[in-house]
N, C-alpha and C positions, 0 to 999 in steps of 0.2 A: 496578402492575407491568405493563411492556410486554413482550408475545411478539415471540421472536424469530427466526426460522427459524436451525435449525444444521444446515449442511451437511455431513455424515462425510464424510470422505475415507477414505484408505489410508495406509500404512507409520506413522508415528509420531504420526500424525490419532488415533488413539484416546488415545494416551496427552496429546496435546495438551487433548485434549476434555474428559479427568478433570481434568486439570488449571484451565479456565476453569471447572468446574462445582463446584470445591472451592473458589474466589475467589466465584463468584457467591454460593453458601451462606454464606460467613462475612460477605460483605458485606450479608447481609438479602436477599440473592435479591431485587436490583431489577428484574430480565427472568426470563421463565420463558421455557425453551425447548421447541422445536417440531423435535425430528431429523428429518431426513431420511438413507435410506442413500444416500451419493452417492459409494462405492466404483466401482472400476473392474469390479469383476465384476456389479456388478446393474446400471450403467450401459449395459456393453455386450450384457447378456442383457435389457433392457427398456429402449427410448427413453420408455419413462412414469417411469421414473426421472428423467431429465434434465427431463422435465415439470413432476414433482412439485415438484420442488427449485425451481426458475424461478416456478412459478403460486406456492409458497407464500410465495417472498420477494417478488414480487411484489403478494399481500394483504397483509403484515404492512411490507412496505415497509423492511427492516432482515431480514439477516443474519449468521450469522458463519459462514466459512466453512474448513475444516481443509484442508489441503494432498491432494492429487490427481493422480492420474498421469492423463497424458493417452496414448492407446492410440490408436484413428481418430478421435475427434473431442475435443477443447480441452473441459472445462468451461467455464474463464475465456472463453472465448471464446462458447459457448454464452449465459453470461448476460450479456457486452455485449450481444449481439445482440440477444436477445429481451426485455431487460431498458432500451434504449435506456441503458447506461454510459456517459458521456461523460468523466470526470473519473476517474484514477488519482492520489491523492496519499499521497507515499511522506515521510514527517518522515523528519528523522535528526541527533540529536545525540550527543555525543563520549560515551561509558561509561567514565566511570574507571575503573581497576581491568583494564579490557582492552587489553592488547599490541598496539597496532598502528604502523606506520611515521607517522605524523602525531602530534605533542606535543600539538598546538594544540588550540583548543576550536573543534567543529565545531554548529551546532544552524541548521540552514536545511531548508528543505521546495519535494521535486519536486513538480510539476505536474502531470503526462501526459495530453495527448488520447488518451483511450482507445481512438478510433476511427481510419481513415485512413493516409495514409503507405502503405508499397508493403507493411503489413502486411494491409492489403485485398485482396491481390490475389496470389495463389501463383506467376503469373508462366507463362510458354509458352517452349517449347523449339522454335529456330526452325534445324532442321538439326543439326549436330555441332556447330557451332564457335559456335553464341549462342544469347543467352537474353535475352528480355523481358518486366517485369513492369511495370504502371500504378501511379501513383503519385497517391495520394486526399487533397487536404484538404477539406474542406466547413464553412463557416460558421457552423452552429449548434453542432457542438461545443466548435470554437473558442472560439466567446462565452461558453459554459458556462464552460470553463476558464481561461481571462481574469478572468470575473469572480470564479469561485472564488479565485484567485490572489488578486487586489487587495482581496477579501474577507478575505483569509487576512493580508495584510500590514496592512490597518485595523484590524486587531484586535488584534495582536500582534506585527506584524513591522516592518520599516524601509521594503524595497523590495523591486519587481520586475524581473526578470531576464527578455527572453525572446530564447529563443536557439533559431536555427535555420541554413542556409547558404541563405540569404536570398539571398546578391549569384550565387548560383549556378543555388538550383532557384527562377527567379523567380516562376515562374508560382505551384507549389503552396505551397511558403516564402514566399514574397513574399505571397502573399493571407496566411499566418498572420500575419506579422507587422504586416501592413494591418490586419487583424482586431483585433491587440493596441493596435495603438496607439489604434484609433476606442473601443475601451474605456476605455483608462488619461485619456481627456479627462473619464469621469464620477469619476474617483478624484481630481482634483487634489493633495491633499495628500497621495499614496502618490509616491513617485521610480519613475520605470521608465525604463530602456533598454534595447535588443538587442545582442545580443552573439551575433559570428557563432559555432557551435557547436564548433569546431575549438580557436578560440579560449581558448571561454571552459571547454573542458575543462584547456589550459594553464594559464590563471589558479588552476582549481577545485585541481590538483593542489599548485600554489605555495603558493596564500592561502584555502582554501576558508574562512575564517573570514571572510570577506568579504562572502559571498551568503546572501542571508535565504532569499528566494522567488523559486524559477527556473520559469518556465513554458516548455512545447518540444512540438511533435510527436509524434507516437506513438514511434516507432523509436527517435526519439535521447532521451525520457525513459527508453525500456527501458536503454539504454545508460546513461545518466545516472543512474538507481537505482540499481543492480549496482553503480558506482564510487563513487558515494559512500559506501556501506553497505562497501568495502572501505578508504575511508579511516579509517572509525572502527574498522576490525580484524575484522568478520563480519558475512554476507549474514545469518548466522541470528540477528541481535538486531532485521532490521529488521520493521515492521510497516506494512501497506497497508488503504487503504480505497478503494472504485469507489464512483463516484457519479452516480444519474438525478436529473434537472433538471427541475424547471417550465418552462413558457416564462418565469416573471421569473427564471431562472437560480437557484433557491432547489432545492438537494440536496429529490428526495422518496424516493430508495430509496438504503440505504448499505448497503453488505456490506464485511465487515471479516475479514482475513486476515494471518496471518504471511508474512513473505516469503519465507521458508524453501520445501525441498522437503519431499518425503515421507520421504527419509532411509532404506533399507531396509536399509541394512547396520546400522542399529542398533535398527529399530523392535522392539518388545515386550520393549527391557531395561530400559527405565525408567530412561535416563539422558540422554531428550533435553532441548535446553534451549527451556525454554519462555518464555524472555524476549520471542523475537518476538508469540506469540501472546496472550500477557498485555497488550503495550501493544495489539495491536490488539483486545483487549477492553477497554480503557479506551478507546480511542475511539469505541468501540460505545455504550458507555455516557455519552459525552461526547454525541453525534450523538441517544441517548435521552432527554435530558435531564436527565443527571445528572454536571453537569461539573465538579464539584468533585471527586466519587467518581471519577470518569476519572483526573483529574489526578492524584491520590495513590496510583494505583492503578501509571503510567507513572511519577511519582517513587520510588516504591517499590522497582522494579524495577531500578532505577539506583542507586539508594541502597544495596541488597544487594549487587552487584555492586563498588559504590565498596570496600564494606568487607571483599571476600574471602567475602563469602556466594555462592558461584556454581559452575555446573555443571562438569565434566571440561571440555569443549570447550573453556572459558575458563580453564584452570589450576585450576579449583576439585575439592571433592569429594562435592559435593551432587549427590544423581541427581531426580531430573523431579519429583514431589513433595516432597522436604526443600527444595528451593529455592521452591519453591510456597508450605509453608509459613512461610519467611521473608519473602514477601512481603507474604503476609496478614498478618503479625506487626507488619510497618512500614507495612502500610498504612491498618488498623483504631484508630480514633482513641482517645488513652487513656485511660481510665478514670479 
């Protein structure tokens, strides 16, 4: 059994939290967790909070972590920093059963340099009439997430996509994309080409059924997550993992989150959906070493859903546990 730090958040983070701790128990409790409160009110009444949280996922090296209001300072951004996160990768495939404007079957996986881009930098107010902020890429992340990509498509996927406005920001674009390509020579039998950003958002809305594995910049993966997670019909089914590197670009610390907010107009009624937060405990437990239980754990989820098993949000009339336990229903192997 591996420990795994769990970071509490706020607004419907508790109810999220019963929810993975009744999946963990039914499935044999293959990780035992290690809470932390990482609420917005002990956060900002003691910076040993923020400590806490970061030193302990940094010993155990694996996270999960509940949704979080940010007030003066980012958590997420807290544990890039001190945690060296390089890698933001965001999966996203089509959910039957869910309303949304695209028919099609979507199942491709963002990439995001977690670091860099002009979100480095808050930027200076130069007079009334402008504003200037610097704009960061830097090398080693880069490579992390390159190789994560081409790692992600040898294993399972077709190709790699990397897209940025390359003919334009030459210098910080131009080096990402310089950076992709000197990688994609150790993948030979993976396909990649670039595709400038503007662009290949047109294609994504037309054909997304087209793209396996997009790798991008920080800003325009933030932007690239969000839309994709709207073409399958909701932000709150998707599920994210950050990831620290080796120097041989091998993941050694993964925290895993729903992509969801904290939700306060509906927290403590027990009718959030926990869809996001379930698949990113199956990748938790994928990244543990237990990636069969992963897997059934994200098919499950979907599976319920296909069949009308699912929360209000999504036309259903399951509230945050009855949907819970349909999942562990379909995901518990049978007897």
């Amino acid at each position: 059994m591996r420990d795994v730090a769990e970071l509490n958040g706020d607004g419907i983070a508790g109810e999220l939290r019963d929810a993975i701790h009744a999946l963990n128990e039914a499935l044999g409790s293959p990780v035992s967790f290690r809470p932390v409160d990482w609420s917005v009110e002990r956060r900002e009444a003691s910076p040993a909070a923020g400590e806490e949280g970061v030193e302990l996922t940094r010993a155990l090296g694996v996270a999960m972590k509940y949704p979080t209001v940010t007030q003066t300072v980012s958590p997420n951004q807290v544990l890039r920093d001190a945690l060296g996160l390089a890698v933001i990768h965001r999966p996203c495939r089509t959910y039957p059963g869910v309303s949304s404007n695209y028919t099609g079957q979507i199942d491709l996986h963002v990439v995001r340099v977690a670091t860099g881009g002009t979100y480095e930098d808050a930027g200076k107010r130069l007079g009334y009439h402008s504003a200037v902020s610097i704009r960061v890429m830097e090398r080693t992340p880069v490579e992390h997430a390159a190789h994560f990509a081409f790692r992600l498509a040898e294993r399972q996927r077709h190709s790699v996509v990397s897209t940025s406005k390359y003919t334009i920001q030459r210098a910080a674009d131009g080096l990402f994309e310089e950076i992709v390509d000197e990688v994609a020579k150790e993948y030979r039998n993976t396909e990649h080409h670039k595709e400038l950003f503007d662009s290949l958002l047109a294609k994504l809305i037309i054909h997304p059924e087209r793209f396996d594995v997009i790798v991008t910049p920080n800003e325009y993966g933030d932007f690239l997550s969000d839309a994709v997670y709207g073409l399958i019909g909701s932000i709150g089914l998707g599920a994210s993992a950050s990831y620290a590197f080796t120097p041989s670009h091998q993941p050694c610390v993964g925290i895993f989150d729903p992509a969801g907010g904290t939700a306060p107009d509906i927290a403590g009624k027990g009718i959030a959906n926990p869809s996001g937060a379930i698949e990113a405990f199956g990748y938790l437990l994928d990244y543990c070493g237990h990636r069969d239980l992963g897997r059934r754990l994200v098919d499950a989820v979907h599976d319920c859903i296909a069949s009308g098993e699912k929360t209000g949000d999504l036309g259903g009339t399951l509230d945050t546990m009855q949907f819970t336990r349909a999942v562990i229903a379909r995901a518990l192997p049978p007897v």
